[in-house]
N, C-alpha and C positions, 0 to 999 in steps of 0.2 A: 282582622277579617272574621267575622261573623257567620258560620253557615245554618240555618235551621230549614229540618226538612220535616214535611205535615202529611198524613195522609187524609183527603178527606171521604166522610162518604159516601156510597154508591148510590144514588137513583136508581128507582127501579128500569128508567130506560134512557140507558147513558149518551149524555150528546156526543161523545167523543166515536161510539161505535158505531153512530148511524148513518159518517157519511164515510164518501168517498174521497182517498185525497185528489180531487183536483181543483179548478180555481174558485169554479161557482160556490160548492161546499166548503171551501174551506174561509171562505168571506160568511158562510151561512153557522159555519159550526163556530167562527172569533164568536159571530150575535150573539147563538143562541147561549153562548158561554156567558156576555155581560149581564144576557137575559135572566139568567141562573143565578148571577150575582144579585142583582138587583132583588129578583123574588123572593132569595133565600136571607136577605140580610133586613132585620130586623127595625124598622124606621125608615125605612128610605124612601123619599120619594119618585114618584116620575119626570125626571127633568127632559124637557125636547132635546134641549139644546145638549146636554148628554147622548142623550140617543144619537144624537144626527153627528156627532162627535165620533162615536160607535160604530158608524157606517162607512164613515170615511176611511177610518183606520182598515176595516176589514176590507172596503173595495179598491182602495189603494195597497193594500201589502199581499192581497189575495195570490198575485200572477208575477213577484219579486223571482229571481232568478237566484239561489244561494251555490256559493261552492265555484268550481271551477269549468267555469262556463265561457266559450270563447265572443260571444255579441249576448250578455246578460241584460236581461229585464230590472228597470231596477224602476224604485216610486220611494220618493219622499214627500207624505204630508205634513203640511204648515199648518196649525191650527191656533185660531186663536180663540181660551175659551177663557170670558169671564170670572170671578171670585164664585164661588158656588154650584158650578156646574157640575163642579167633580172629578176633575182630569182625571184624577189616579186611579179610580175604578175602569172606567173606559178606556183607557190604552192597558190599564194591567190585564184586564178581563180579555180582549180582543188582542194585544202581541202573544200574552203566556197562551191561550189558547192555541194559536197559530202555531208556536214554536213548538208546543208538546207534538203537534200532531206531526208537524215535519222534523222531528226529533232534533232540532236546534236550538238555540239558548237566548234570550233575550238580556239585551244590559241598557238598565237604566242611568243617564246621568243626568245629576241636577247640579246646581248652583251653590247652595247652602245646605250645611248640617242641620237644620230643622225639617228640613223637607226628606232629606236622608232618614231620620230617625222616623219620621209619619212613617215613609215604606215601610224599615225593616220593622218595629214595632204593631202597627195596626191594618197596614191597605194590604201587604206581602200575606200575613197571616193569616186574616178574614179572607182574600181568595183563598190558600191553600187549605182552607178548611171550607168553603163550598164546589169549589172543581171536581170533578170527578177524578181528574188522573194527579195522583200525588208528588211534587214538586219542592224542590230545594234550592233556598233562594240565601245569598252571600253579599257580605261587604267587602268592598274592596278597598286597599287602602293602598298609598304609595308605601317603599321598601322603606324610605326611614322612618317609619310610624311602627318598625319592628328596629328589637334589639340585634347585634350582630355579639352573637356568643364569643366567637374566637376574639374581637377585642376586650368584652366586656371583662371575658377569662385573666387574660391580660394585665388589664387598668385594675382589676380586681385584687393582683397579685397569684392568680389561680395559675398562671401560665406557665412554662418554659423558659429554660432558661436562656434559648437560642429569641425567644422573644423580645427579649430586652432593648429599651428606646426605640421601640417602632412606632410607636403611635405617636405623637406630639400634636401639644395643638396648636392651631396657627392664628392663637389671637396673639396680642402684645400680652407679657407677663404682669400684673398689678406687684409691684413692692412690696414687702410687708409690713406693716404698719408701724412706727414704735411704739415703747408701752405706753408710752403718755398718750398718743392715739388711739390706742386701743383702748385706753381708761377712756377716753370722750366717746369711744362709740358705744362703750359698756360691755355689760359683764357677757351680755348673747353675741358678742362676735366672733366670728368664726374664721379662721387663716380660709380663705377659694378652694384651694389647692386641699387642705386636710378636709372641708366639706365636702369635697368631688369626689376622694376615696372614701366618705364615708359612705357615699349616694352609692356609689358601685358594689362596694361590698353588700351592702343591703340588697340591693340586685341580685347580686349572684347569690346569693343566699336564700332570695325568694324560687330564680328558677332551678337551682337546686334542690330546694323543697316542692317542686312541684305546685307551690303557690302563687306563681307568675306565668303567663304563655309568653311574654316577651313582648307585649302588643301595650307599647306606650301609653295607650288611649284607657287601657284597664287598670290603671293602675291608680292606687287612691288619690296620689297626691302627685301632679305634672311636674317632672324636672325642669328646671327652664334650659332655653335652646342652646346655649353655650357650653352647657352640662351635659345634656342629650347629644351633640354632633359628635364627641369620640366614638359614643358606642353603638353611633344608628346605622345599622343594614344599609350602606349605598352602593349601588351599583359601582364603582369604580375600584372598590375596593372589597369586591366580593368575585372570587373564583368557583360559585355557583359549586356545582357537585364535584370541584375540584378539593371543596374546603374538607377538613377534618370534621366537622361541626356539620356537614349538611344535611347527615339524616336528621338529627333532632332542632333543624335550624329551626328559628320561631318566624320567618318570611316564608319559608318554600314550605312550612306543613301548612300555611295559611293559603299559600296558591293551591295547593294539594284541596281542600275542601271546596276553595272556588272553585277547579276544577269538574266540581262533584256537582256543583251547580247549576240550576236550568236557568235561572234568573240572578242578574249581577248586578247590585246596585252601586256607581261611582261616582264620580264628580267629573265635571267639565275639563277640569287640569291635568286630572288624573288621566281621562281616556286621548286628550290629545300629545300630551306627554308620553303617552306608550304605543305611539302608530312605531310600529316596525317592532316594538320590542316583544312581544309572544306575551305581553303581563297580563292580558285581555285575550278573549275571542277575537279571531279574525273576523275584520270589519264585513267580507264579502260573504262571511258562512252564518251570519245569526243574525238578529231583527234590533235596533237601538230606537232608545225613546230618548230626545234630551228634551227633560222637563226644565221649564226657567228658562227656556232654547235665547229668550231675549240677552242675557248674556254670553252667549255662545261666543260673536265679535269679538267683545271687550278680552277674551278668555286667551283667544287666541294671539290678539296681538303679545300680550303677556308673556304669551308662550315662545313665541317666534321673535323674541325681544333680544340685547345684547346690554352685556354693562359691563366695565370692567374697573377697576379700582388705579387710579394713577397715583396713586400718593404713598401707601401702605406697603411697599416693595420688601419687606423680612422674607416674604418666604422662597422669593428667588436665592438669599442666601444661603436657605434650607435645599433647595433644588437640586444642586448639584452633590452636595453633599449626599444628599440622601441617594438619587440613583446612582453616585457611586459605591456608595457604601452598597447598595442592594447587590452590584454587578461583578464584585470586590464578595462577596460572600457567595452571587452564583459560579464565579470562576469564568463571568461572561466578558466578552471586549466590545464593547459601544465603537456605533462607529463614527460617531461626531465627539467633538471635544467642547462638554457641557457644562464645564466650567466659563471658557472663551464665550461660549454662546449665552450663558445666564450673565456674564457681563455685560454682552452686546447689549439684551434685552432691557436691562433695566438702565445704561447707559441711554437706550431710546425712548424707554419710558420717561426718563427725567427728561430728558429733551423734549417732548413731547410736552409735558407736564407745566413744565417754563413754559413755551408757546402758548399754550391753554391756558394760562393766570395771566399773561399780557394780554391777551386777546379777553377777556374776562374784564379787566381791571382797566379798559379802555372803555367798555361798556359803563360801567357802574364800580364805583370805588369802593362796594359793602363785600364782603366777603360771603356771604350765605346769596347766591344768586343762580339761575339758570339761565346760558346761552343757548339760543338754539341756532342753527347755520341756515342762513336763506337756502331754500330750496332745497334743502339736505344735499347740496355742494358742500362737502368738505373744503374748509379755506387753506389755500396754496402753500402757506407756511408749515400745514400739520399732512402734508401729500407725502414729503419724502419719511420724517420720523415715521408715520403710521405705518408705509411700506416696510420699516426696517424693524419693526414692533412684530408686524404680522411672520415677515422671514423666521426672522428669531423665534418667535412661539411657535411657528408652526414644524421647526429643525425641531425644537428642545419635545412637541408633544408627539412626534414621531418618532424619536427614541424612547420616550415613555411607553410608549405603543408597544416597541418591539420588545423593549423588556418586559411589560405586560404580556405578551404573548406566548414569549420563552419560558415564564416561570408557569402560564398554563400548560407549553407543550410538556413540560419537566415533569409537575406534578400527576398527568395524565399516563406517564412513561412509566412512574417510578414512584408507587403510590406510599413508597414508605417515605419518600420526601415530603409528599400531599402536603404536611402540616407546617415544617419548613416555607414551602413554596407559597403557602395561602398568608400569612404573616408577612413575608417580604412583600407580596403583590398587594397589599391592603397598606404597607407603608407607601411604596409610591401612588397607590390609588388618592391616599389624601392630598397628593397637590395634583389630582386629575382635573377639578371644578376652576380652581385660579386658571390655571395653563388656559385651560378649554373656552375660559371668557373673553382672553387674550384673544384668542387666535379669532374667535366666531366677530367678535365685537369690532376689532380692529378687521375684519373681511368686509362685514358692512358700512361700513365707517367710508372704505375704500370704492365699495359696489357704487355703480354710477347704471344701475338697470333700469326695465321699463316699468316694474314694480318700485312707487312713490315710495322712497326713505326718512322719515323725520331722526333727524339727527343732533346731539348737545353736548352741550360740557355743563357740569354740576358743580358746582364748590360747595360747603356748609362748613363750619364751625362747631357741631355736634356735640363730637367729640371731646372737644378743648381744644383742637388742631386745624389748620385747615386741610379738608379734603376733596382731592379734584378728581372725577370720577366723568367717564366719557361714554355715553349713551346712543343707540342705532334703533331703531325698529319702524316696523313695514306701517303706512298710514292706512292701508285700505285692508282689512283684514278679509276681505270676502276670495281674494285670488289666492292667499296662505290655506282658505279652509276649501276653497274648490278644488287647490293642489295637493294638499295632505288629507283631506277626511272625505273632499266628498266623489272623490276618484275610486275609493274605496268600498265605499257603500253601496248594497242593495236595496238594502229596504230600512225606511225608518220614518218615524215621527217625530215633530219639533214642535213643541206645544211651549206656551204662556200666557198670561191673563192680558200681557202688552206687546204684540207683533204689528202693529199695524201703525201708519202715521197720516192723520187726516185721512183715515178708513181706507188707506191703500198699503198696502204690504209692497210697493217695490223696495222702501228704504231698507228692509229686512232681509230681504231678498237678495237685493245689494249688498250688502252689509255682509250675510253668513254665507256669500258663494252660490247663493242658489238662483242667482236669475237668469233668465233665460235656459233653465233646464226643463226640457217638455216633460222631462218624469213626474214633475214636480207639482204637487196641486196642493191650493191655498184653502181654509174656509174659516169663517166666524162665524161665533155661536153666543149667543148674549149673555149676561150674568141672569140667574133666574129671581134675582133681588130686583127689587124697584130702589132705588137709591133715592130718590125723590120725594116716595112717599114715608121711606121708613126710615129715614133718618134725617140730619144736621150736620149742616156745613159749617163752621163759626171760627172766624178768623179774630184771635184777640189781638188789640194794640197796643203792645207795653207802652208804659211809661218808661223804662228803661232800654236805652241801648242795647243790644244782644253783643255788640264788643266789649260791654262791659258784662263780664263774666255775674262775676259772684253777686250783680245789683239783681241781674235780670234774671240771674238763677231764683234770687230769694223772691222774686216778681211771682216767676213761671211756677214755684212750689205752691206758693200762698194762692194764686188762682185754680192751681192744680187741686190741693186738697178742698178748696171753696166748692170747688164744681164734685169731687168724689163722695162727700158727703150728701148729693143730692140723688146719686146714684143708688135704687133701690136693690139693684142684683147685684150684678157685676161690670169691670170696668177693664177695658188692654191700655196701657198705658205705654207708650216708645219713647226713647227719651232718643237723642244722636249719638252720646256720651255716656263712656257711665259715670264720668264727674256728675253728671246731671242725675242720674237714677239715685245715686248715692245720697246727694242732698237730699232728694225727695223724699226719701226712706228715711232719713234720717231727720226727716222734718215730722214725718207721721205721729201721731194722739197714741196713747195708751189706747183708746177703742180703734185703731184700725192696724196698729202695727201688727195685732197677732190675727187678722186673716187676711194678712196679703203676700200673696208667692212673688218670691222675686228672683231673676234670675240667676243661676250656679246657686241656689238655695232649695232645700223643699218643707215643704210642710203640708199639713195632713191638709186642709183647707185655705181657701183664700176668697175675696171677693173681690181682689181685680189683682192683675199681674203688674211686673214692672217689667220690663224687659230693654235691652240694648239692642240698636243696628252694629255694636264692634265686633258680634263673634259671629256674623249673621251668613257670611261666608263657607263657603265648606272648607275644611282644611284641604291643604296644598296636597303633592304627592311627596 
């Protein structure tokens, strides 16, 4: 999390002083702010279709209602504006305006980390350096994009001695290899297990030296995910200012700066992921912009999704073991018998699991396949298992509950325990996510409501195994955001360059919850590009199949570079794959390999980019 704050400044006669807060002025003081943008930044043109973008936002959020209000004004505009018009000035200029003057905070979410990095890099800055009132603007990130110290201290060997086997991890162990295998993998191989304590030591050695903040994402070189899940800050296994570690945590100094923030820039995952959690501004007290708003749907279903794994069943065997052992060191008595019960459970899971590869292998005799259930009726054979699946997980995550609670009242009580009790509750924290898929996945699985369910079973062969894995989530995602975001919401903006379908936005409308909300007002605004006259459309037609890989890759490179050399400036180049980008780069001449940027690389110059759709994404929470 990122916080920078700017002052910019003063005019001789400040737009921020001369009005009045009420509704008319304060739709006049968002303008005269974009206005101020506009004349003060260096190249810019006049675009209408900005302006009138400008206007909207200001006449629409002018008379929003924030805070606690019992019949609140609320307005969300839908905008759809073109490539070139500008978005990011004109909602930045016009919400941060609004929110400085009614001393509230505005947060941005968009879709992808490129559009993330535009803000905090270039659109964030250049306002806060022509506004008049000085603003501090933050990235937000989810909790496990932060280290968690007290484990890291731990796996590091830094810890205690009462720490000891708490953490485990819950993939399968790899064997270690023999030495004749080890001689064919060669001389750089490295035991998992001795490279994981190498990764950690060096960690804690850097936020030791004060040459790390803890923040994943700064770090020169990305652990991979299997590496990073022992020691990432998740909620489940974090007792908040209950821990030993929370003053100098590296999560909560980073909400500590957001805090400090007028302006929060996040992701789509991130901000519907954190309705109820406090990680964010409350939805009804500050102004949201989701830029990219066209994935908002897709974002959500994701969200409000279930999966649970039927195959993998090890850490049920851990389950029991471990909350006893936890309950067994608190001196506590449980009051179910969670042994009996983690048998039930995975007794039902297998059963369950049978049923689902019949039912699979009646379909299609391949092993890597997806069933889906007519109508998202669950089929009669998997009615009673699931019932007895759901019992089970939801007895075993209600004891988890209550010893999660006990060892917070504990540590609250009797703070020389704190550290004690913050280690125990982070052990049984890591079988929080398994438990918790159980229970949610198998509820839906069972739900037979008026909200549409698509419903499956998975197999693949991945792995080297077969894995049967059972799937739930809501088909219509607009009743999930009309019930979780937009219940919430006062005032906000939903912008992208693609909202409309055959020049109507109800599919949109539909789609993110918003239709038939009379708060709600729509507009389009054109690209200020002529498409027509200033460019080419040109559709090539291999010779080569596109299922054949590596024919029609060597096709697509040899046209590729044919056409870049006709290119007098510069060239964007997207490939789908970075298999693809890879060949291409790797096809390039001695004259063009050294001025061309390609992506996760830099160089001082380039005259055309390469870039991928695979990281285009914003990262998760």
């Amino acid at each position: 999390m990122k916080c920078s704050a700017h002052c910019a400044s003063v005019s001789p006669i400040g737009v921020f002083s001369q009005l009045d807060n009420n509704k008319q002025d304060l739709a006049a003081l968002a303008l005269a702010a974009f206005d101020q943008v506009v004349a003060a930044t260096a190249g810019f043109r006049s675009r209408s279709g900005q302006r009138e973008m400008a206007e909207r936002i200001a006449t629409a959020l002018q008379g929003v209602s924030l805070g606690d209000q019992s019949d609140p004004d609320k307005a969300v505009a839908v905008i759809q504006a073109g490539t070139g018009v500008g978005k990011s000035a004109a909602y930045l200029a016009t919400t941060v305006a609004m929110a400085l003057q009614r001393k509230t905070r505005v947060v941005v979410s968009t879709a992808t980390v490129a559009l993330q990095e535009q803000l905090m890099t270039k659109d964030l800055p250049a306002l806060a350096a022509v506004l008049d009132t000085p603003f501090a603007f933050a990235l937000a990130k989810g909790r496990g994009r932060y280290v968690c110290k007290l484990k890291l201290e731990r796996l590091a060997g830094a810890g205690s001695e009462d720490s000891s086997d708490l953490f485990e991890t819950d993939e399968d162990t790899t064997p270690a290899p023999t030495a004749f295998a080890r001689q064919l993998k060669g001389q750089d191989w490295q035991d998992p297990e001795e490279r994981r304590m190498k990764l950690y030591e060096s960690l804690a050695d850097l936020l030791a030296a004060g040459r790390w903040d803890g923040d994943r994402d700064s770090l020169a070189e990305q652990p991979e995910p299997r590496d990073w899940s022992p020691v990432a800050a998740e909620r489940h296994t974090c007792t908040a200012r209950h821990c030993p570690r929370f003053r100098d945590c590296s999560y909560y100094s980073a909400r500590t700066q957001l805090a400090q923030a007028q302006v929060i820039v996040a992701n789509h995952d991130l901000v519907l992921a954190s309705l109820g959690m406090k990680a964010l501004p409350d939805l009804d007290n500050c102004l949201l912009v989701f830029d990219e708003g066209h994935h908002l749907p897709a974002v959500a279903l994701d969200q409000f999704s279930g999966a649970m794994d039927m195959s993998n069943l090890r850490w049920l065997d851990k389950l029991p073991r471990i909350l006893l052992d936890v309950a067994e060191k608190m001196g506590y008595s449980m009051a179910q018998d969670v042994s009996t019960l983690s048998q039930q459970l995975r007794l039902a899971l297998n059963d369950a699991a049978r049923i689902g590869m019949n039912l699979l292998r009646q379909v299609s005799p391949s092993y890597d396949q997806v069933h889906r259930f007519a109508d998202g009726v669950l089929p009669e054979p998997l009615t009673d298992p699931m019932s007895l699946i759901h019992g089970h997980a939801r007895g075993l995550s209600d004891v988890l509950e209550a010893l999660g609670a006990e060892l917070k009242t504990r540590a609250k009580e009797d703070p020389a325990q704190a550290a004690h009790c913050a280690l125990l509750y982070a052990k049984i924290g890591q079988m929080a996510p398994r438990l918790n898929s159980v229970v949610t996945t198998s509820a839906m699985l069972l739900a037979h409501d008026e909200q549409p369910m698509a419903k499956w079973l998975k197999s693949d062969t991945g792995s080297g195994l077969v894995a049967l894995s059972a799937h739930a989530c809501p088909i219509v995602p607009g009743e999930l955001l009309r019930q979780h975001l937009w219940s919430q919401v006062r005032g906000a903006v939903v912008t992208s360059a693609s909202l409309t379908s055959c020049g109507s936005f109800d599919f949109f409308l539909g789609e993110s919850g918003l239709v038939d909300m009379a708060h709600v007002s729509t507009l389009a605004v054109s690209s200020p590009f002529d498409y027509a006259k200033q460019g080419q459309l040109l559709v090539v037609e291999t010779a080569a199949d596109p299922r054949h890989v590596d024919a029609y890759t060597r096709e697509m490179v040899a046209l590729l570079l044919a056409d870049l050399r006709l290119v007098p400036h510069g060239a964007l180049v997207l490939f789908t794959s970075r298999v693809q980008m890879k060949a291409a780069v790797d096809a390039l001449g001695v004259d063009l390999l050294g001025v061309v940027l390609v992506q996760n690389q830099w160089r001082a110059a380039g005259c055309w980019a390469a870039t991928s759709r695979a990281s285009s994404r914003a990262s998760p929470r």
